[in-house]
ChimeraX commands (.cxc) that place a marker at each C-alpha (Angstrom):
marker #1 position 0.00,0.00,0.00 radius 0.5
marker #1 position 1.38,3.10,-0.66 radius 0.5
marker #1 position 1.80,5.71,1.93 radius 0.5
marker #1 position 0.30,8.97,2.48 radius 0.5
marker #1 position 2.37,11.90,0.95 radius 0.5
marker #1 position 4.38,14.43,3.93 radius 0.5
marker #1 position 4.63,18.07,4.50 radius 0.5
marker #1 position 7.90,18.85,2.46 radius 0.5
marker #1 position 10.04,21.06,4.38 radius 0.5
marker #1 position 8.98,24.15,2.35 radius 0.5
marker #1 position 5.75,23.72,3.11 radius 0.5
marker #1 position 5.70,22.73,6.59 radius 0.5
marker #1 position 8.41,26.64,6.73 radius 0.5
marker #1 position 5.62,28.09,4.95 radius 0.5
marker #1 position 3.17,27.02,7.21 radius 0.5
marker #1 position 5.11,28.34,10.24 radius 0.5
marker #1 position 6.03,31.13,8.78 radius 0.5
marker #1 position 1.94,32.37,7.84 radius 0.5
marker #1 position 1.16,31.00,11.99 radius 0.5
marker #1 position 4.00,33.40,12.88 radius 0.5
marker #1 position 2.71,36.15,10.69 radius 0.5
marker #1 position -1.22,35.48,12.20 radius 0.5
marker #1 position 0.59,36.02,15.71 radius 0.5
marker #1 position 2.33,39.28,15.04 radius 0.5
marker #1 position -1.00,40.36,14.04 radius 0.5
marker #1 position -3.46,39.05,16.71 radius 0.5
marker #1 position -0.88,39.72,19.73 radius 0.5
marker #1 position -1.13,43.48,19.85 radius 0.5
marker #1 position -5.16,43.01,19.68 radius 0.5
marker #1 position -4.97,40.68,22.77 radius 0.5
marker #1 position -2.57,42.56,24.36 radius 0.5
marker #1 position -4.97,45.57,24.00 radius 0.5
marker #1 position -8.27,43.50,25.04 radius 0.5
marker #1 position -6.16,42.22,28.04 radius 0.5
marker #1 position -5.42,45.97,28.93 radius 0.5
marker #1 position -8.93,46.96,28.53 radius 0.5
marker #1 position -9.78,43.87,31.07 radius 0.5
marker #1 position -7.78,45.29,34.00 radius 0.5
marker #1 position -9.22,48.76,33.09 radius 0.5
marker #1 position -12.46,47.47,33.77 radius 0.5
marker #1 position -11.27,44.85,36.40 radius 0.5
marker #1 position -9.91,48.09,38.36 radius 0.5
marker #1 position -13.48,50.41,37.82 radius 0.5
marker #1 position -15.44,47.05,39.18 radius 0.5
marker #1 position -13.44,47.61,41.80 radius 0.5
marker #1 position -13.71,50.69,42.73 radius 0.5
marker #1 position -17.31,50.15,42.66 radius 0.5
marker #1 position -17.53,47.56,45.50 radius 0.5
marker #1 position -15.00,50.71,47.30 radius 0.5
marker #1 position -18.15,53.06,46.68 radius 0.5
marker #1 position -20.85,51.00,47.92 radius 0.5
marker #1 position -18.36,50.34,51.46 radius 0.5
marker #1 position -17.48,54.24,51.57 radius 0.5
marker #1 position -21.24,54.47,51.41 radius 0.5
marker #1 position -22.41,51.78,54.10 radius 0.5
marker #1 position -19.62,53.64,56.12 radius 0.5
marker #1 position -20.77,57.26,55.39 radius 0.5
marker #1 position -24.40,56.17,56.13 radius 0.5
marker #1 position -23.63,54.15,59.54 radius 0.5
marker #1 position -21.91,57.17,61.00 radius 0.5
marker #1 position -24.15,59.42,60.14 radius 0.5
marker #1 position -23.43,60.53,57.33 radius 0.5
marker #1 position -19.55,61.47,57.73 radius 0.5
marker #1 position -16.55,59.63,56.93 radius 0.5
marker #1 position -13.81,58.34,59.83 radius 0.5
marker #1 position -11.39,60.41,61.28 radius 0.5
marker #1 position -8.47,59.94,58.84 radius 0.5
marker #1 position -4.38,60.21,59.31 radius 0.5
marker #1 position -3.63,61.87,62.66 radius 0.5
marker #1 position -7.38,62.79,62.71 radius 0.5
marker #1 position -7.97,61.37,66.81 radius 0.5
marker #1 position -6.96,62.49,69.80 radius 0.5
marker #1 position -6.88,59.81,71.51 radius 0.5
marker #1 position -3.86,58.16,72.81 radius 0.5
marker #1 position -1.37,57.54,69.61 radius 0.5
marker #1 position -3.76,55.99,67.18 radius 0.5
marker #1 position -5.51,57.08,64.34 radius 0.5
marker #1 position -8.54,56.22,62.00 radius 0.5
marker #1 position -7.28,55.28,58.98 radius 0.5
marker #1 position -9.43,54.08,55.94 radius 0.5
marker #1 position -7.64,50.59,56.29 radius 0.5
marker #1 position -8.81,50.28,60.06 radius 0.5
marker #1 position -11.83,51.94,60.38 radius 0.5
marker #1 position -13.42,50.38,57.01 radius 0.5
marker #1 position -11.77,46.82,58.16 radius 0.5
marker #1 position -15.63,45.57,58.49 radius 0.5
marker #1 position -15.85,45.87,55.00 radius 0.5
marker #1 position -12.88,45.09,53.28 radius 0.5
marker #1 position -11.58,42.54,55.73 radius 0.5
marker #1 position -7.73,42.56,55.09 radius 0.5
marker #1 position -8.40,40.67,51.69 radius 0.5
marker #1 position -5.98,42.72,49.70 radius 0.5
marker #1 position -6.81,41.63,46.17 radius 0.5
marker #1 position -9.40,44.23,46.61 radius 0.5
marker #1 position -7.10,47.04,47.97 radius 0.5
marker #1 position -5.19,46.65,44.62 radius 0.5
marker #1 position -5.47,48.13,41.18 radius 0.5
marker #1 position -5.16,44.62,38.89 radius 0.5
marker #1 position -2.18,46.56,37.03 radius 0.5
marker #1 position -0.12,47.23,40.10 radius 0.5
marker #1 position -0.36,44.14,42.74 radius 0.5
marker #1 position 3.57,43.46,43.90 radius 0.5
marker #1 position 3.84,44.53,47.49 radius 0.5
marker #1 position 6.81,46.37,48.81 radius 0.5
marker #1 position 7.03,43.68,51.73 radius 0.5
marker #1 position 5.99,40.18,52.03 radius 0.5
marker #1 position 3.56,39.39,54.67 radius 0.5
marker #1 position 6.09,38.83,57.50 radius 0.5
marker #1 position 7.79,42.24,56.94 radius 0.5
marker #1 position 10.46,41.53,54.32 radius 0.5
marker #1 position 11.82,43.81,51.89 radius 0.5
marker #1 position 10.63,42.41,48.54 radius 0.5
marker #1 position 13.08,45.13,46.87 radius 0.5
marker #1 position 10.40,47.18,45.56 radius 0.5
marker #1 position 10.33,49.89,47.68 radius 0.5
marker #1 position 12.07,53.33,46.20 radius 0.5
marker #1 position 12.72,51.47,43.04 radius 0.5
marker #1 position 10.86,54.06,40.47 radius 0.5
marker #1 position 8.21,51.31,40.14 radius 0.5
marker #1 position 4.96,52.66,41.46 radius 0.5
marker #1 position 3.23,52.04,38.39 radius 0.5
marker #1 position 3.40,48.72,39.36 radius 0.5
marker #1 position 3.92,48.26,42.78 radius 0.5
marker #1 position 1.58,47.75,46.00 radius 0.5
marker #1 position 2.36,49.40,49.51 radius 0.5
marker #1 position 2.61,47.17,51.96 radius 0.5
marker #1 position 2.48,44.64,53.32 radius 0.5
marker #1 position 1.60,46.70,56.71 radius 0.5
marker #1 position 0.19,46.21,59.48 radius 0.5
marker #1 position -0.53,49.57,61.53 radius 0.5
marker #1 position -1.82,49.92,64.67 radius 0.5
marker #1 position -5.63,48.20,65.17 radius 0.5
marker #1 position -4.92,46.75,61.79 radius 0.5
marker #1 position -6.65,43.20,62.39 radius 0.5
marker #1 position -3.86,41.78,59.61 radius 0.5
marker #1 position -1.29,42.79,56.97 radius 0.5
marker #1 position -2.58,44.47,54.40 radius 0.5
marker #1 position -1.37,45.34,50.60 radius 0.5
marker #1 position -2.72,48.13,48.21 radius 0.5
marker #1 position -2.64,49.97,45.52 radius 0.5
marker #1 position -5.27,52.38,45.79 radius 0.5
marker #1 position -5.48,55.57,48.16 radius 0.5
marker #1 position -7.60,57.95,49.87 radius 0.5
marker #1 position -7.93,61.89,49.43 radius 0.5
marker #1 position -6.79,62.50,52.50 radius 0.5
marker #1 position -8.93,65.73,52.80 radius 0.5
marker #1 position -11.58,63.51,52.37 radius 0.5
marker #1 position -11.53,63.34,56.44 radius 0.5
marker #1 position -13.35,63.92,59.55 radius 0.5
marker #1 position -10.64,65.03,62.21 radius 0.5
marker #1 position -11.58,65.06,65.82 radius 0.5
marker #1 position -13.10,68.42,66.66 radius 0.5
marker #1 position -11.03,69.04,69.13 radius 0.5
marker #1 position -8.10,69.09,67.23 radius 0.5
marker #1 position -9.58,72.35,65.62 radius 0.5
marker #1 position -8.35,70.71,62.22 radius 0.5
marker #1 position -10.54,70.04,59.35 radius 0.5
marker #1 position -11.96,73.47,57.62 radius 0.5
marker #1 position -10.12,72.47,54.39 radius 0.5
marker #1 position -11.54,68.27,54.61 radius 0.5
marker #1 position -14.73,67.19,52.82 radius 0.5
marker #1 position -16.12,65.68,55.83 radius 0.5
marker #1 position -18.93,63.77,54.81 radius 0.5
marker #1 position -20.17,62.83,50.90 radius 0.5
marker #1 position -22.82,65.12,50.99 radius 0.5
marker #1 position -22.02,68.09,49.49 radius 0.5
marker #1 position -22.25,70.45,46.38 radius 0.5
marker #1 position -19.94,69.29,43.77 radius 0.5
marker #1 position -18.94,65.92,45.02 radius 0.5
marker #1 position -18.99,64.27,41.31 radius 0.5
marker #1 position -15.90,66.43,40.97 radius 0.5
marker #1 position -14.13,65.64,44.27 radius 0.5
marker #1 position -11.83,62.74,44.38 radius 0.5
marker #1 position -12.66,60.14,46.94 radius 0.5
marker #1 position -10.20,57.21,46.23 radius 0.5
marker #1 position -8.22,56.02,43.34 radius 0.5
marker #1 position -4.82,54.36,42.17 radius 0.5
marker #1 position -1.86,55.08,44.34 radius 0.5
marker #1 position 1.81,54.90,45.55 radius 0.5
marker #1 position 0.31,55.18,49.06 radius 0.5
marker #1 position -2.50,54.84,51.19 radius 0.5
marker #1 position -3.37,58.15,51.34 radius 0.5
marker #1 position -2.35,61.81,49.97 radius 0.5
marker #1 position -3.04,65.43,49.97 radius 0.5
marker #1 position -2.67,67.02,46.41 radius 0.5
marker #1 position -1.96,70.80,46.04 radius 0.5
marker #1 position -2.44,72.66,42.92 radius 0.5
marker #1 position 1.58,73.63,42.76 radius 0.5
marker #1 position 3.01,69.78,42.79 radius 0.5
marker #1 position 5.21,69.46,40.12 radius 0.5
marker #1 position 4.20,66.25,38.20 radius 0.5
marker #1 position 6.84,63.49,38.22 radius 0.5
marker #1 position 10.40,63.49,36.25 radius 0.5
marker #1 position 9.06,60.18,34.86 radius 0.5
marker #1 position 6.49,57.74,35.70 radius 0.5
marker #1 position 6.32,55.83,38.87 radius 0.5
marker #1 position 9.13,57.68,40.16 radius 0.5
marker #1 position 9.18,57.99,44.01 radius 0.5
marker #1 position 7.77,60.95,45.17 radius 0.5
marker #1 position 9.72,64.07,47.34 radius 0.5
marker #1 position 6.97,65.68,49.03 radius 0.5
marker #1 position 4.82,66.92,46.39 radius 0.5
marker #1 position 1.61,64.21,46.71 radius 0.5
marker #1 position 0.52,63.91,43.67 radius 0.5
marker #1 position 3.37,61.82,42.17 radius 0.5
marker #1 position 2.08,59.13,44.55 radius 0.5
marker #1 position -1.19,59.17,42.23 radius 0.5
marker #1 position 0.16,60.14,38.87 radius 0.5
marker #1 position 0.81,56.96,37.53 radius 0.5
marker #1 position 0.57,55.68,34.00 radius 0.5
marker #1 position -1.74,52.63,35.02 radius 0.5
marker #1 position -4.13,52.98,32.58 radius 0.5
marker #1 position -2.76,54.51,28.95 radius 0.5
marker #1 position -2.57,57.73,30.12 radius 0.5
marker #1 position -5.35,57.88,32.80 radius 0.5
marker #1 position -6.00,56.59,36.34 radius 0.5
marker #1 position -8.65,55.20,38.02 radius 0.5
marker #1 position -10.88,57.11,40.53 radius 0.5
marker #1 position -14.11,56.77,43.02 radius 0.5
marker #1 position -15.26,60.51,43.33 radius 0.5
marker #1 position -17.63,61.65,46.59 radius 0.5
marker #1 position -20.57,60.83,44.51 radius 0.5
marker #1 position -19.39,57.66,44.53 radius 0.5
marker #1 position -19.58,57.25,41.10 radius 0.5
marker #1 position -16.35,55.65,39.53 radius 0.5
marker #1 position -14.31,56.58,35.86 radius 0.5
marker #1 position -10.61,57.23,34.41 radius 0.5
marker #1 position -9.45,60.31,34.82 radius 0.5
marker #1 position -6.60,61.91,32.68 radius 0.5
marker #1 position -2.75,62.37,34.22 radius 0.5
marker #1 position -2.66,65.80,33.52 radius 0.5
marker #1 position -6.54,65.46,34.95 radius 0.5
marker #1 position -5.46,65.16,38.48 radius 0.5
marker #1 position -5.01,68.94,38.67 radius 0.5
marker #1 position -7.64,70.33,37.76 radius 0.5
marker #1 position -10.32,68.27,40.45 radius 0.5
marker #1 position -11.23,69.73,43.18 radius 0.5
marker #1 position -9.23,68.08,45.78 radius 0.5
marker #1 position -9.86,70.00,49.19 radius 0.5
marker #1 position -12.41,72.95,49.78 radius 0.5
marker #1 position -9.44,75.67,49.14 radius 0.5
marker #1 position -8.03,73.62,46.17 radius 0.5
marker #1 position -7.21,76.01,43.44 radius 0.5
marker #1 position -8.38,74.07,40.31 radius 0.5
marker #1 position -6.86,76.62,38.12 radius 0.5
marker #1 position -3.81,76.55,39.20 radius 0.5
marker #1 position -0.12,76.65,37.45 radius 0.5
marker #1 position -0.58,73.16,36.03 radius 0.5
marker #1 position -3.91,73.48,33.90 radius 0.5
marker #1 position -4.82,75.40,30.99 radius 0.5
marker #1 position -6.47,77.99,32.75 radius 0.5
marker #1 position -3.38,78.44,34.92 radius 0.5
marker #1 position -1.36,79.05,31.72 radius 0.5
marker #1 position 0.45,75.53,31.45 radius 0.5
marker #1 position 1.23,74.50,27.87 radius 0.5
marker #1 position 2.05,70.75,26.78 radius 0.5
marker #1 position 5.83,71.49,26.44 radius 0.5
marker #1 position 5.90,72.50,30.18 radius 0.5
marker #1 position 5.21,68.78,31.21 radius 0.5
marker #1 position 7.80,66.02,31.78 radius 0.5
marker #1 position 8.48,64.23,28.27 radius 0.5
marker #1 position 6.52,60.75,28.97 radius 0.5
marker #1 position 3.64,63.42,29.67 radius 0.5
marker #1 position 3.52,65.52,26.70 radius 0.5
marker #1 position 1.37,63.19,24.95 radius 0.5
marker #1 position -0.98,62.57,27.54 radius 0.5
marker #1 position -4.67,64.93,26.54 radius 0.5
marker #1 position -4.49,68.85,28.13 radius 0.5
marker #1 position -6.97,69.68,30.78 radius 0.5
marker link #1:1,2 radius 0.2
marker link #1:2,3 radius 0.2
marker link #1:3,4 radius 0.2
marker link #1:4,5 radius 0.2
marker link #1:5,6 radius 0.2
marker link #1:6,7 radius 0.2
marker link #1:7,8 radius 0.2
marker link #1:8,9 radius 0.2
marker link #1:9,10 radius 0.2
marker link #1:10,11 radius 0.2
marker link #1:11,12 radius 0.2
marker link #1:12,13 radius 0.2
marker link #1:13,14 radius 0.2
marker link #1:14,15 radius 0.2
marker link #1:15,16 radius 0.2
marker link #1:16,17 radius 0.2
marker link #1:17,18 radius 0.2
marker link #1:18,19 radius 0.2
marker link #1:19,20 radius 0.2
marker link #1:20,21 radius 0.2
marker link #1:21,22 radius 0.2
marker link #1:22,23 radius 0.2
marker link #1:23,24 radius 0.2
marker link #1:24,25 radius 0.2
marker link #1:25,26 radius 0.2
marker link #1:26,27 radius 0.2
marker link #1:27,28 radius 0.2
marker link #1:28,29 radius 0.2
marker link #1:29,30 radius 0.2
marker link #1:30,31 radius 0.2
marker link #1:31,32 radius 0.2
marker link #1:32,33 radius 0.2
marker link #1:33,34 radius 0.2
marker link #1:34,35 radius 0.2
marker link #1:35,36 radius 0.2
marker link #1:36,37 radius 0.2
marker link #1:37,38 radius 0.2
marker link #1:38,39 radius 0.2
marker link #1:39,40 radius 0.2
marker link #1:40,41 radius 0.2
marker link #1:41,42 radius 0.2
marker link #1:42,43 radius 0.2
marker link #1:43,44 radius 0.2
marker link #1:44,45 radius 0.2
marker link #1:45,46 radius 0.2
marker link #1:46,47 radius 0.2
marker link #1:47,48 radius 0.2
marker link #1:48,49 radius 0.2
marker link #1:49,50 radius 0.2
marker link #1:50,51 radius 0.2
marker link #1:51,52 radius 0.2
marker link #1:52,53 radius 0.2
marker link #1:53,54 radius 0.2
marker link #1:54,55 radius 0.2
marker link #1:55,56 radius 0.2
marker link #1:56,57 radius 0.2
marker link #1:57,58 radius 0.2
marker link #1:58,59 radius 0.2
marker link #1:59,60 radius 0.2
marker link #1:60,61 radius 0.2
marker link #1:61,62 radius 0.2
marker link #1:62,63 radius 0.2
marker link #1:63,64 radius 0.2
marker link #1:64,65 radius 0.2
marker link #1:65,66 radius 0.2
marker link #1:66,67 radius 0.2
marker link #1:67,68 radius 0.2
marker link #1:68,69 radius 0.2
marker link #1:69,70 radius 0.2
marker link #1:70,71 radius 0.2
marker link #1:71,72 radius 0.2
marker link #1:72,73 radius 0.2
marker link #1:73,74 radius 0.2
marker link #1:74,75 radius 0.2
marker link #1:75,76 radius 0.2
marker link #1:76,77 radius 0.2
marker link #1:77,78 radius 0.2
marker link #1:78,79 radius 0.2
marker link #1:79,80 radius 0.2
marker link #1:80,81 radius 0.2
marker link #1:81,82 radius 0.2
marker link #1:82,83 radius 0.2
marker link #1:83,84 radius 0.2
marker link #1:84,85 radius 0.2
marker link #1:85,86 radius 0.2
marker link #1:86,87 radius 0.2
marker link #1:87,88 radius 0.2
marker link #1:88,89 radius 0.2
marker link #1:89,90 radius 0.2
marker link #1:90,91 radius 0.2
marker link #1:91,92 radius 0.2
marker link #1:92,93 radius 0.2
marker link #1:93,94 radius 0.2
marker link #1:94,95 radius 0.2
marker link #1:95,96 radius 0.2
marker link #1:96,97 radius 0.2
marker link #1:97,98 radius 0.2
marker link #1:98,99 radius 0.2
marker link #1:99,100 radius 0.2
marker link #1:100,101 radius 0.2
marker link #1:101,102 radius 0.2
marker link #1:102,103 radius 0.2
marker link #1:103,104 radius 0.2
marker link #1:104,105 radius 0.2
marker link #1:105,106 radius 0.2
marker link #1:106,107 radius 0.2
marker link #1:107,108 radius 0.2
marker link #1:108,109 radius 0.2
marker link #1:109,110 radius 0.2
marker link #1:110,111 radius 0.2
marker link #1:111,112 radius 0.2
marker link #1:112,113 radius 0.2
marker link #1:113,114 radius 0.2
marker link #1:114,115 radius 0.2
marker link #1:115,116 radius 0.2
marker link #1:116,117 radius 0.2
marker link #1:117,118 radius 0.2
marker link #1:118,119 radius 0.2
marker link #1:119,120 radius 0.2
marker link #1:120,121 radius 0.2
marker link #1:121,122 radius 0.2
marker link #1:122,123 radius 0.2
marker link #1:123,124 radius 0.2
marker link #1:124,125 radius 0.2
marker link #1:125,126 radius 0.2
marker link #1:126,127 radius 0.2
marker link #1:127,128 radius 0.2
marker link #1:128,129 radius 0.2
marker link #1:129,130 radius 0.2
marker link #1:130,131 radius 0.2
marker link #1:131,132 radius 0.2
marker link #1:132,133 radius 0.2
marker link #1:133,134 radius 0.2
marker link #1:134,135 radius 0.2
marker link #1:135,136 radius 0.2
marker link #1:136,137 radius 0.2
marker link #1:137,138 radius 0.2
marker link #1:138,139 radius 0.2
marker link #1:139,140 radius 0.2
marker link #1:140,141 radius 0.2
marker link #1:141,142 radius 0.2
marker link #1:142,143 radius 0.2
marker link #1:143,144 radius 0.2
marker link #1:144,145 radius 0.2
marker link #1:145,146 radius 0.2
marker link #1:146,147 radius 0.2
marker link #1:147,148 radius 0.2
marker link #1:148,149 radius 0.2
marker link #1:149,150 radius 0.2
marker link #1:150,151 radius 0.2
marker link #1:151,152 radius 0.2
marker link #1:152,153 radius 0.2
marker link #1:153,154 radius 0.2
marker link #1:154,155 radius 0.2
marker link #1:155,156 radius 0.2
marker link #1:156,157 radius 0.2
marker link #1:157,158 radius 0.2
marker link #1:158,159 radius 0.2
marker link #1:159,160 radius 0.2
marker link #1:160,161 radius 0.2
marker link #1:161,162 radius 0.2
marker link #1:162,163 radius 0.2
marker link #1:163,164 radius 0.2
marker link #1:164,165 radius 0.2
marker link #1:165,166 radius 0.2
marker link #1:166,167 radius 0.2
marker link #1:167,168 radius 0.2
marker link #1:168,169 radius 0.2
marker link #1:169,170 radius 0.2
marker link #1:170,171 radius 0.2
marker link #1:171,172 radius 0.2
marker link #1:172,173 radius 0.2
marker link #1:173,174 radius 0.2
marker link #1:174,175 radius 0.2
marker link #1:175,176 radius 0.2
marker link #1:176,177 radius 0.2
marker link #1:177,178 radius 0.2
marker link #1:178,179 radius 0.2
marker link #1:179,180 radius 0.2
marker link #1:180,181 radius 0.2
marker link #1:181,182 radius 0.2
marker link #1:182,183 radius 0.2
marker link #1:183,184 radius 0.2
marker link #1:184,185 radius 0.2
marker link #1:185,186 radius 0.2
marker link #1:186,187 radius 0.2
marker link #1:187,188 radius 0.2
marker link #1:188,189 radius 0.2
marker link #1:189,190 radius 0.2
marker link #1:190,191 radius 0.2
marker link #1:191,192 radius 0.2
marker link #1:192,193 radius 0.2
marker link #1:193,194 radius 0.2
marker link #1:194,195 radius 0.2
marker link #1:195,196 radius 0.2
marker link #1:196,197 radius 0.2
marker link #1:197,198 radius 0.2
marker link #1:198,199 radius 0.2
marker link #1:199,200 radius 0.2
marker link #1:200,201 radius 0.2
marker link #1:201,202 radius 0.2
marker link #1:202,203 radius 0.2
marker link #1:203,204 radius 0.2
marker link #1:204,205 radius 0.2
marker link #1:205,206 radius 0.2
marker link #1:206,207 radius 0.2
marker link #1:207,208 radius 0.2
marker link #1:208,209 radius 0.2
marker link #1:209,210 radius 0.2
marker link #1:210,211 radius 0.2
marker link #1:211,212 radius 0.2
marker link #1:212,213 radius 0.2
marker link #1:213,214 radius 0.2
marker link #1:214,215 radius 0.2
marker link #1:215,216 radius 0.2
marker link #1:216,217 radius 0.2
marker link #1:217,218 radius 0.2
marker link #1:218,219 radius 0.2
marker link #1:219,220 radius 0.2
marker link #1:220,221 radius 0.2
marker link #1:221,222 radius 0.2
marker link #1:222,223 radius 0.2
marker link #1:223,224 radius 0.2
marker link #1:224,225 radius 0.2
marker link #1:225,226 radius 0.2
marker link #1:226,227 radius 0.2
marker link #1:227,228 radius 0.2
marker link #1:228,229 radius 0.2
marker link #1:229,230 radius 0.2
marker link #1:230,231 radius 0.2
marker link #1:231,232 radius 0.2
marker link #1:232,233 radius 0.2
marker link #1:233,234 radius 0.2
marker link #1:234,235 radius 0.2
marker link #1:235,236 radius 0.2
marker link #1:236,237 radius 0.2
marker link #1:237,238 radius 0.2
marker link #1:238,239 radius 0.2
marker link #1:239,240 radius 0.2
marker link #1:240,241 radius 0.2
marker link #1:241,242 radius 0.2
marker link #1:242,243 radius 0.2
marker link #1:243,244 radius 0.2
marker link #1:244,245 radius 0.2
marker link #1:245,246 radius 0.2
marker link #1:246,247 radius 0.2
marker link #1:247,248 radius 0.2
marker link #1:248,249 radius 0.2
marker link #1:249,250 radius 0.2
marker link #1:250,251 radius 0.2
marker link #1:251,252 radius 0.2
marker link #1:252,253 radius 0.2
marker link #1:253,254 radius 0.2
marker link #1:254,255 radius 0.2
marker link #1:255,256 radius 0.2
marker link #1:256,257 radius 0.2
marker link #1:257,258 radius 0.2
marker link #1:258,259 radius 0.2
marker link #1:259,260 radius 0.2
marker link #1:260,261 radius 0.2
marker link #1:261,262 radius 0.2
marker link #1:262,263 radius 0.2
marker link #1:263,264 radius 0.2
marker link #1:264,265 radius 0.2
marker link #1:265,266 radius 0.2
marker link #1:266,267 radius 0.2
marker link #1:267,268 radius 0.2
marker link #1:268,269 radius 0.2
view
């Protein structure tokens, strides 16, 4: 009987070489629809985050907790990581942005090598464990940190959105993608050298970070959730004295060749 006829060599090369072609096509595609997945991974999110902020808001009548320094008793604090511990439960796969998940430290407290290495893009805080922490916990998203409710007696807290219900709140940042747990932008931060690069005081490199294509992430007081645009973060009304035309927006006079290079690109605002 005589056998079945082979692939010859050229055709079994042009056969790989039309798969490999089909591949250098379709890969940027999936790469893209893979993207678009965290995007929306990341706004789902944030979504759960604005129905706890909520719960929170509406069990304590209507304000938020007492924030970073925000108590005055003993050495504590409030932070958003204890005081919304109910909700979240230390389960940090929902304290991180799926684009940035690789904690500084490991659950026992070792250095994982990430910390100060220009990666915030991609990097978590933690693990931490602060004080009345229940167990470590990993993130990469933030709080406004003027989104607050300080003890009164501290006679702190005429610049903090204390509670959600107020005039405007659609344009107030509540919590979004960050370096660190919390922040407090001002409207004269310089914008980072180059992205994920550690920040020196100014607050708002801990949140401008090129997670998203040129946009990150963001729950707003409303509690409703979208992206918002790099050059985006300064013009929102961040505290109730924020100047949302300041030096960095086009109605402060900024122009696209003031930014950073691997911000020029990114839309004007």
């Amino acid at each position: 009987m005589r056998k079945g006829k082979g692939f010859t060599l050229i055709e079994l090369l042009v056969v790989i070489a039309i798969i490999a072609l089909l591949m250098a096509i379709l890969m940027p595609a999936l790469q893209r629809v893979k993207k678009q997945g965290k995007t929306v991974a990341c706004l789902s999110l944030l979504k759960q985050w604005s129905l706890w902020f909520s719960m929170y808001a509406e069990e304590y009548n209507g304000y938020f907790m007492e924030g970073f320094d925000g108590t005055t008793k003993g050495t504590g604090n409030n932070r958003w990581c204890r005081a919304m511990g109910s909700y979240h439960k230390y389960e940090s796969d929902v304290a991180c942005c799926p684009n940035a998940t690789q904690p500084w430290f490991d659950e026992f407290g070792n250095a994982t090598g990430l910390e100060g290495t220009y990666r915030g893009s991609t990097s978590a805080w933690g693990y931490w464990q602060r004080e009345g922490w229940l167990a470590p916990l990993k993130g990469s998203y933030g709080i406004n940190g003027f989104c607050n409710n300080p003890d009164p007696e501290l006679g702190t807290g005429s610049n903090n959105w204390k509670t959600p219900n107020v005039k405007g709140a659609g344009y107030v940042p509540l919590f979004l993608g960050g370096q660190r747990y919390n922040f407090w932008p001002n409207a004269t931060d310089m914008p980072p050298t180059f992205d994920g690069e550690q920040w020196q005081g100014d607050n708002m490199g801990r949140i401008c970070l090129n997670r998203h294509d040129g946009f990150v992430n963001c729950l707003f007081l409303d509690f409703s959730a979208r992206k918002v645009g790099l050059k985006e973060l300064w013009a929102l009304r961040w505290s109730r004295k924020y100047n949302t035309g300041g030096p960095w927006t086009q109605a402060g006079g900024v122009v696209p060749s003031d930014w950073p290079q691997w911000m020029k690109s990114f839309k004007d605002y």
